[in-house]
C-alpha positions in Angstrom: 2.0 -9.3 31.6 5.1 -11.0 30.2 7.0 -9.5 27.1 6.1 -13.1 25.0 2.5 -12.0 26.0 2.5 -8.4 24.6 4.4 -9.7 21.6 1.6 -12.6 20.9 -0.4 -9.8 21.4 1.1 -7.5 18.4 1.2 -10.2 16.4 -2.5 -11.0 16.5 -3.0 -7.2 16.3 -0.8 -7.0 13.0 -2.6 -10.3 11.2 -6.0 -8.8 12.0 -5.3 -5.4 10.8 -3.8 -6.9 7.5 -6.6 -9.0 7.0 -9.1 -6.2 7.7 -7.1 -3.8 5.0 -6.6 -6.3 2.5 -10.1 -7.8 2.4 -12.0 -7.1 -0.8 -14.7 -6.2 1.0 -13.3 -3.1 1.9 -11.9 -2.6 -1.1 -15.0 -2.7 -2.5 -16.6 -1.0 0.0 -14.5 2.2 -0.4 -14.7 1.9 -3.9 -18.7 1.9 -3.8 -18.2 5.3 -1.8 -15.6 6.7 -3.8 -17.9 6.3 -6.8 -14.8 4.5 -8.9 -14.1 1.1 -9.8 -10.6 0.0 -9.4 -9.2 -3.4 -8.0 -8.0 -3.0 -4.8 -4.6 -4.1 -6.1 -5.0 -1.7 -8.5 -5.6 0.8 -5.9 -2.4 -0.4 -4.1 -0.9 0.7 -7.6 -2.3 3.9 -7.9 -1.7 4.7 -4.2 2.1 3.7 -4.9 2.5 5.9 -8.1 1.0 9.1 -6.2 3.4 9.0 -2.8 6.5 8.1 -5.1 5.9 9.5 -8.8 6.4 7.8 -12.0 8.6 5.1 -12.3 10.1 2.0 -14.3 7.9 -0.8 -14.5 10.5 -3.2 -13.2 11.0 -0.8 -10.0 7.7 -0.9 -9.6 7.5 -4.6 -9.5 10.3 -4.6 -7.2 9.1 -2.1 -4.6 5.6 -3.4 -4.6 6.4 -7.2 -4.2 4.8 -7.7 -7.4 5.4 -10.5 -9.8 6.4 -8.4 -13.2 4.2 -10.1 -15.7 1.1 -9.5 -13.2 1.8 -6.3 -12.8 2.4 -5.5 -16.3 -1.3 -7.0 -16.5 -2.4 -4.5 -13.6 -0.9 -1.5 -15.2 -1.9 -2.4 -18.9 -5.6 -3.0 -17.4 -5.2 0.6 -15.5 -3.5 2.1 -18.5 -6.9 1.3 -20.8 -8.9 3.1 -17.9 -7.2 6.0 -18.3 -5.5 6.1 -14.5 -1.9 5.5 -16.3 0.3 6.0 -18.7 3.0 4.0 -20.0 6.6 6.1 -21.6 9.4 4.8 -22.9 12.2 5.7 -20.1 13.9 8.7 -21.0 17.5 7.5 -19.9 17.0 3.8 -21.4 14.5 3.6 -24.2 13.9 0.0 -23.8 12.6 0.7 -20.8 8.9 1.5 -19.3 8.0 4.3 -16.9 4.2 4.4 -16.1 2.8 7.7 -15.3 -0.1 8.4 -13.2 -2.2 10.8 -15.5 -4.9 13.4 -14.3 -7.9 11.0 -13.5 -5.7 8.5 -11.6 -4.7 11.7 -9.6 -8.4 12.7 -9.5 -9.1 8.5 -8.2 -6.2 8.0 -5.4 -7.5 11.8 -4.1 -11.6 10.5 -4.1 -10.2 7.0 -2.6 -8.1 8.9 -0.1 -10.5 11.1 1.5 -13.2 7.7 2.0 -10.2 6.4 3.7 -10.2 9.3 5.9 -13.6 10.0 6.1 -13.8 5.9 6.8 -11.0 6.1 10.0 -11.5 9.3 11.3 -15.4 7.7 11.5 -13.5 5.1 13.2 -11.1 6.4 15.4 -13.8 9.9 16.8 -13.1 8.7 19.9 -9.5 9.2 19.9 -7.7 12.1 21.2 -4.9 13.7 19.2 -2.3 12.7 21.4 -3.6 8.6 21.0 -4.1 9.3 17.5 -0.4 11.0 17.5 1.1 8.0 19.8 -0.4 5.3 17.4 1.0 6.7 14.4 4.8 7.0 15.9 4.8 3.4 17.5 3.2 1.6 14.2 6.0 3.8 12.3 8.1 2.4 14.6 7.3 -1.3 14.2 7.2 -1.3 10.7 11.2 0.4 10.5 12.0 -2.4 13.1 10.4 -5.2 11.2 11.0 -4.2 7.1 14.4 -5.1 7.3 13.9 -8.6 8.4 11.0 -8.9 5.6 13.6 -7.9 2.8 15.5 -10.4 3.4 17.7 -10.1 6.2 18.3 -13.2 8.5 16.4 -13.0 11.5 18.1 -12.8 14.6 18.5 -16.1 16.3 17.8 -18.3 13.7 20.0 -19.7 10.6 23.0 -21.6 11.2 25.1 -21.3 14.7 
């Protein structure tokens, strides 16, 4: 098979696994099991703050790709659930750090292990060594690809 055919390949593998983990009928779907009800942008949120700790709301913005005054709305709407909290920055008190507080913990952990439970389900099948291989060459693809989404020009194109 020719390279431009296992590269039409990846790419139609990539759109359908972003669609499949972005539709909100999984989102919904692992909510229903998890027993909570968040958005599944609000789960993006929550799954952010856990991996990478409190932060400024305009770094959060930033790293998530989020417009700021949606995700003010996001974290204002998670805040009156009781997931976040929002603290003046400590270095800059104009500034806003949101906090993940103990049932926001207690959500991303419930959300996480349906995830699991959801592609280990999946993926029974696999062997550690497939499951081990995947993991490195999707790793892989997304350190070889994020640079080009954040903005740098992509080889062969642009002016000559």
């Amino acid at each position: 098979m020719s390279r431009q055919k296992h590269l039409l390949r990846i790419e139609a593998a990539m759109v359908e696994l972003g669609r499949m983990t972005r539709s909100g009928r999984a989102d919904r779907l692992r909510c229903e099991r998890a027993g909570v009800e968040v958005t599944g942008a609000a789960q993006r949120l929550i799954y952010y703050l856990m991996e990478n700790g409190p932060m400024r709301l305009s770094e959060l913005a930033r790293r998530t790709e989020t417009d700021p005054g949606i995700l003010t709305r996001q974290v204002n709407t998670l805040e009156r659930q009781g997931i976040v909290e929002k603290r003046p920055d400590p270095t800059d008190r104009r500034a806003i750090t949101v906090h993940m507080l103990p049932r926001g913990r207690r959500i991303a952990q419930r959300l996480r292990e349906v995830q699991d439970e959801v592609l280990g389900g999946q993926l029974a099948r696999w062997t550690p060594r497939d499951l081990e291989q995947a993991a490195g060459l999707m790793e892989q693809l997304i350190r070889d690809i994020r640079p080009k989404w954040e903005g740098d020009a992509v080889e062969g194109e642009g002016p000559e």
